[in-house]
Structure formats: C-alpha cells, structure tokens
C-alpha positions as a Markdown table, in Angstrom:
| # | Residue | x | y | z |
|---|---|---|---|---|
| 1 | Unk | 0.0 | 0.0 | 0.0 |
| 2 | Unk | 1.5 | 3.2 | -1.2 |
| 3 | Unk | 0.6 | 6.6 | -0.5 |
| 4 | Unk | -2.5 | 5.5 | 1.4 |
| 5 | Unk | -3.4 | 8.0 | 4.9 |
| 6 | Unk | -5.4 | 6.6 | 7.5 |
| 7 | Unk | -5.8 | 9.2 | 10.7 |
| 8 | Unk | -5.2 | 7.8 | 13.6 |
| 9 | Unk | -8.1 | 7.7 | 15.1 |
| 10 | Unk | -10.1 | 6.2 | 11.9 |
| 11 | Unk | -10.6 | 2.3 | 12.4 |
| 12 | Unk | -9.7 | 0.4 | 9.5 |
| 13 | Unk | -9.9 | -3.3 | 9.4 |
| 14 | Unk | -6.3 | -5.0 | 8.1 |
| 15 | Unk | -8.7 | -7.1 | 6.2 |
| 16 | Unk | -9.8 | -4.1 | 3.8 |
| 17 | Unk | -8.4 | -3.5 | 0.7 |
| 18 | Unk | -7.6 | 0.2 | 0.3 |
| 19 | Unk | -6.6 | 1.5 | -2.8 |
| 20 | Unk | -3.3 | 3.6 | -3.0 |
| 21 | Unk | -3.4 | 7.3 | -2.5 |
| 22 | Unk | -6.9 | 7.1 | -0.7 |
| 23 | Unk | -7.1 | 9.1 | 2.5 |
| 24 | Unk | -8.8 | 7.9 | 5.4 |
| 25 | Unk | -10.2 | 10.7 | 7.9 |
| 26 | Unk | -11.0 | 11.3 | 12.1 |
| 27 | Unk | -13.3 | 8.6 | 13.7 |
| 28 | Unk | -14.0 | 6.9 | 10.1 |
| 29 | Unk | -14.6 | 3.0 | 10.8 |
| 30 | Unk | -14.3 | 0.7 | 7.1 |
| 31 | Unk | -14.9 | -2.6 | 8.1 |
| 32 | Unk | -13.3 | -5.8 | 6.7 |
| 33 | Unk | -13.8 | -7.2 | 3.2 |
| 34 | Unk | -14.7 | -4.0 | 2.1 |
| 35 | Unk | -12.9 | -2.7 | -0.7 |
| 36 | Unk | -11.6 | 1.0 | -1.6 |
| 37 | Unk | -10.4 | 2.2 | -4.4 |
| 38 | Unk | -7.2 | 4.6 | -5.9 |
| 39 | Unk | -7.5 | 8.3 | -4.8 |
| 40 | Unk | -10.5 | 8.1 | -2.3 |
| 41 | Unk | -11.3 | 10.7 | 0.2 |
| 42 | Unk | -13.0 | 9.0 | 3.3 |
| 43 | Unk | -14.3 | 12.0 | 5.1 |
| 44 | Unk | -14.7 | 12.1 | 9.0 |
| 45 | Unk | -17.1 | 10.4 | 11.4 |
| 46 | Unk | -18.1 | 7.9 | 8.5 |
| 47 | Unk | -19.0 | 4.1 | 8.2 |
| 48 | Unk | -18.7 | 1.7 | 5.8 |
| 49 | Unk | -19.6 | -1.8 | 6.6 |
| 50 | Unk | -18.4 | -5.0 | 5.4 |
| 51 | Unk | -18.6 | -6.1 | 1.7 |
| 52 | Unk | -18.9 | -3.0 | 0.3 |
| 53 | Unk | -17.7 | -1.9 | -2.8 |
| 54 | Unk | -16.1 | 2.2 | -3.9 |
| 55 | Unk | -14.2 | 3.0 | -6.7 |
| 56 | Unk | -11.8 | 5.0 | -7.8 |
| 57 | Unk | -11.7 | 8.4 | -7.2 |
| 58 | Unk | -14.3 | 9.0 | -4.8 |
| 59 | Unk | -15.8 | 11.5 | -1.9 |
| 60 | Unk | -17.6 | 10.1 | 1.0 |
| 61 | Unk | -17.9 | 13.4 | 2.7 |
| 62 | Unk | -18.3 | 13.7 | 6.3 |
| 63 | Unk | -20.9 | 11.5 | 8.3 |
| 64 | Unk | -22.2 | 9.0 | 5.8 |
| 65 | Unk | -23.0 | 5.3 | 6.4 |
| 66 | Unk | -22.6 | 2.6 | 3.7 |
| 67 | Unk | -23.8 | -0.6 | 4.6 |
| 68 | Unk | -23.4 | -3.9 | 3.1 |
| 69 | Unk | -24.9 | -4.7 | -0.3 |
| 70 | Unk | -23.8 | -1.3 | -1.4 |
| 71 | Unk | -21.3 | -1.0 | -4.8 |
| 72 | Unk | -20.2 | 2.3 | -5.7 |
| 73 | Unk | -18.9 | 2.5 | -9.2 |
| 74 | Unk | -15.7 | 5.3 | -10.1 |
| 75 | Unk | -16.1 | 9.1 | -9.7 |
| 76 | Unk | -19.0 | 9.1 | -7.5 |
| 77 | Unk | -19.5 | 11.7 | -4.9 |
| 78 | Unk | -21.6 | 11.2 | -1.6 |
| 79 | Unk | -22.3 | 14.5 | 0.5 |
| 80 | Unk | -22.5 | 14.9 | 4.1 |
| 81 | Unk | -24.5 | 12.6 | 6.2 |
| 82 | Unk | -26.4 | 10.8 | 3.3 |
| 83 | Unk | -27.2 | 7.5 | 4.4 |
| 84 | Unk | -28.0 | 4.1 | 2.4 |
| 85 | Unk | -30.3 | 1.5 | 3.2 |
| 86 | Unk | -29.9 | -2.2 | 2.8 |
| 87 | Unk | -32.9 | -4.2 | 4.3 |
| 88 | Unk | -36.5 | -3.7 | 2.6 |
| 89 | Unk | -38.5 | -4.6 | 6.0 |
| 90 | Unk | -36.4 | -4.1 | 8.7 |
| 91 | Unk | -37.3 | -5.3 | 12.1 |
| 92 | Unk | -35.2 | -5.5 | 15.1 |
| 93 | Unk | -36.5 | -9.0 | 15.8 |
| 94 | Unk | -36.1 | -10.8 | 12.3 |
| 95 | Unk | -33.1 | -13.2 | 12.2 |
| 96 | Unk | -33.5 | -14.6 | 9.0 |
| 97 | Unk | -33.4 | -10.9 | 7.1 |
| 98 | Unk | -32.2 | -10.5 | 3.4 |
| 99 | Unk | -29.7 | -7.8 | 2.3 |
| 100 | Unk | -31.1 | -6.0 | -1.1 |
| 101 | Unk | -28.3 | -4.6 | -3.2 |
| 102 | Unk | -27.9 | -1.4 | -4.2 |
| 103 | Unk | -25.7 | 0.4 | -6.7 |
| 104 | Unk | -24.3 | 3.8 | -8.2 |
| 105 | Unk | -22.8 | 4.2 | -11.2 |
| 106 | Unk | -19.7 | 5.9 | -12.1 |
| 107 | Unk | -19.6 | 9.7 | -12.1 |
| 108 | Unk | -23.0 | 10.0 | -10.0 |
| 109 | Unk | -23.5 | 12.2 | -7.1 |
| 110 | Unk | -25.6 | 12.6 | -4.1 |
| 111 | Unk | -26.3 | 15.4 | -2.1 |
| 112 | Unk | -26.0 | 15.9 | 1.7 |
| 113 | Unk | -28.6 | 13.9 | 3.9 |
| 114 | Unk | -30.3 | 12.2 | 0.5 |
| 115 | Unk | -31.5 | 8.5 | 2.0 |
| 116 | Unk | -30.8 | 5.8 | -0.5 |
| 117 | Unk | -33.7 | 3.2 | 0.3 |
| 118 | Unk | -32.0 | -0.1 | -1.0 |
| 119 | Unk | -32.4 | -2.4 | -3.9 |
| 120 | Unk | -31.9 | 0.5 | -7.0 |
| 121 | Unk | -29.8 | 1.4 | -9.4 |
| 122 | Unk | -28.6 | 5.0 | -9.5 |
| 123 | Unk | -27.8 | 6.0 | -13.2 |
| 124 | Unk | -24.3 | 7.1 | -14.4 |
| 125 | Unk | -23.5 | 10.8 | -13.8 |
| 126 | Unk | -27.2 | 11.5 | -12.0 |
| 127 | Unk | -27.5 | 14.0 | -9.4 |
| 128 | Unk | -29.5 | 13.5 | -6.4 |
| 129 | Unk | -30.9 | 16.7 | -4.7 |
| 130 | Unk | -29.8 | 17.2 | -0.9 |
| 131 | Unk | -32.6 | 15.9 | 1.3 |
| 132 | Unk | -34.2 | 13.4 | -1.2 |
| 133 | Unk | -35.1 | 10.0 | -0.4 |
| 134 | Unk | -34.9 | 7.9 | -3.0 |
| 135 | Unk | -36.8 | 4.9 | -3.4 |
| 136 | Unk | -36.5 | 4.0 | -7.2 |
| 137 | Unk | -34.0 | 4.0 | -9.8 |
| 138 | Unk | -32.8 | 6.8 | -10.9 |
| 139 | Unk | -32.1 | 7.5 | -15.1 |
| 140 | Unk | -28.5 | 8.1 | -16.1 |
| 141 | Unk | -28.0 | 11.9 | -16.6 |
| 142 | Unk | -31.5 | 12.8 | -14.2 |
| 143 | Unk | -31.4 | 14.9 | -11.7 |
| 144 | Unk | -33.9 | 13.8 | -9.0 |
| 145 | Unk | -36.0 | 15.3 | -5.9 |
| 146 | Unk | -38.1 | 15.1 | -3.5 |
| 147 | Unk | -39.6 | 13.1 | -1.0 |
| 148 | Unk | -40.1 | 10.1 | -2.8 |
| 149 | Unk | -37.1 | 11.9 | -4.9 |
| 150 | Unk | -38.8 | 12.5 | -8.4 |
| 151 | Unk | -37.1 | 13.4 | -12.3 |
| 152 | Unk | -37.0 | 17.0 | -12.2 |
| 153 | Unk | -34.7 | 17.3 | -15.6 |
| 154 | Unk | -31.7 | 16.5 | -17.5 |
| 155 | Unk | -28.0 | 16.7 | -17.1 |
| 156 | Unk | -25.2 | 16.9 | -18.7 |
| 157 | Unk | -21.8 | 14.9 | -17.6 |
| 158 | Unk | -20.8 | 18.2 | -15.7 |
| 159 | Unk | -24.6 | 18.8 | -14.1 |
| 160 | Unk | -25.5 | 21.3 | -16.1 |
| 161 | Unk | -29.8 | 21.2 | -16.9 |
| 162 | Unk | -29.7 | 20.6 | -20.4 |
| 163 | Unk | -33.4 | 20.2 | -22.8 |
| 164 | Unk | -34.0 | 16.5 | -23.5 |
| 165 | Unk | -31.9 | 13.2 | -22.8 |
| 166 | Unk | -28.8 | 14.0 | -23.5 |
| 167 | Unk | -26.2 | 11.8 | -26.2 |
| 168 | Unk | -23.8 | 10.1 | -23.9 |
C-alpha cells in the first residue's frame, strides 16, 4: 500500500483492501472485506460496513454510512450525512433478514442527507438533490428530488440542466 493515509483515530480493518493514494479521515470505521479504491477521500465520522464496494476516485464526505450490499462505481461523490439503506422490512427481531443490493454508477453524485432506500440502481453521472429520499432508480443523466425523490430534468456529464436526454 502506497501513498495510502489513515488518521489515527479512523478504524480500519487489516482485512480491507484500500486503494493507493486514498485518505482515510478522524473517527471513520471501514470494516473488513470492504474494498476501496485509488484516490479516495473518506471524510470524518463515517462508516462503511463490510462487503462493500467504492471505486476509484471517490468523496464520501463527512458522516455518511454505507452498509453492506452497497457498490459504488468510479467518480461518485456522496455528501454529508447521506445515508444508504440495505434491508427492505427491517425489524429488530427478524433473524433470518435478506440484504437487497444497491448500486451507483460511475460519475454519480448525491447530495447531503439524501436517503438511499436499497435495492436501486442509481444512473451514471445522475445528481440526487440534498434531502431526497430515494426509493426508485434513478435514469442516467437525471437529476432527481423530492420526497419520494422524483425526475426533475436532464444533465449533462458536468450537471449542467440541459433540454432532453442527452447523447452520452
């Protein structure tokens, strides 16, 4: 591992697989078996539980939980204290519960406390609005809000609103 900073006080399982040049922040906690790719930023205070998948090149800003059944493609960005789900009836009592996936695709991003409910795709180089709770997938190049989180236009691979779907 080259170039890789973990703070001090972040607690970072030896059985994760960091990616080299990735920083790790204060009070972060990545669990083992997860995976982290080149050039990260891990931000402070957050949590990312075992199995999960990030990419290269990402921002998990400052409070976020990532639980397991969650892959995160390249590129993606995750703003403060947005929080994914990963259980589609949870209940404190039920031992035999399933984990439902959940993924992003490269180049998306997601604004501070959005709620990803679990078991969607989110499209490649989407924007979710800050405060949105999504519960269904969200359409490459969309920008979505709302609670439920709803298509509110297009995008371009910058953000900019564009007029119609645009031409990858």
């Amino acid at each position: 591992m080259n170039n890789i900073h973990i703070e001090n006080t972040a607690n970072v399982s030896k059985d994760a697989l960091i990616g080299d040049g990735t920083k790790i922040w204060i009070n972060s906690q990545v669990r083992e078996k997860s995976e982290i790719g080149e050039n990260c930023i891990i931000s402070k205070d957050t949590y990312i539980d075992t199995y999960v998948k990030i990419g290269n090149n990402c921002k998990i800003q400052n409070g976020v939980s990532i639980y397991q059944g969650v892959t995160i493609e390249d590129d993606v960005f995750v703003g403060p204290n947005a929080c994914f789900t990963n259980d589609k009836v949870p209940r404190a009592f039920n031992t035999e519960w399933k984990i439902t996936p959940t993924l992003v695709k490269i180049g998306a991003s997601i604004g501070a406390n959005a709620t990803i409910v679990c078991g969607i795709v989110i499209g490649e180089y989407s924007m979710i609005a800050s405060g949105s709770v999504v519960t269904k997938d969200v359409e490459a190049y969309s920008l979505v809000m709302g609670n439920p989180a709803k298509h509110y236009s297009y995008i371009d691979k910058i953000g900019n609103k564009i007029e119609g779907k645009p031409n990858d």
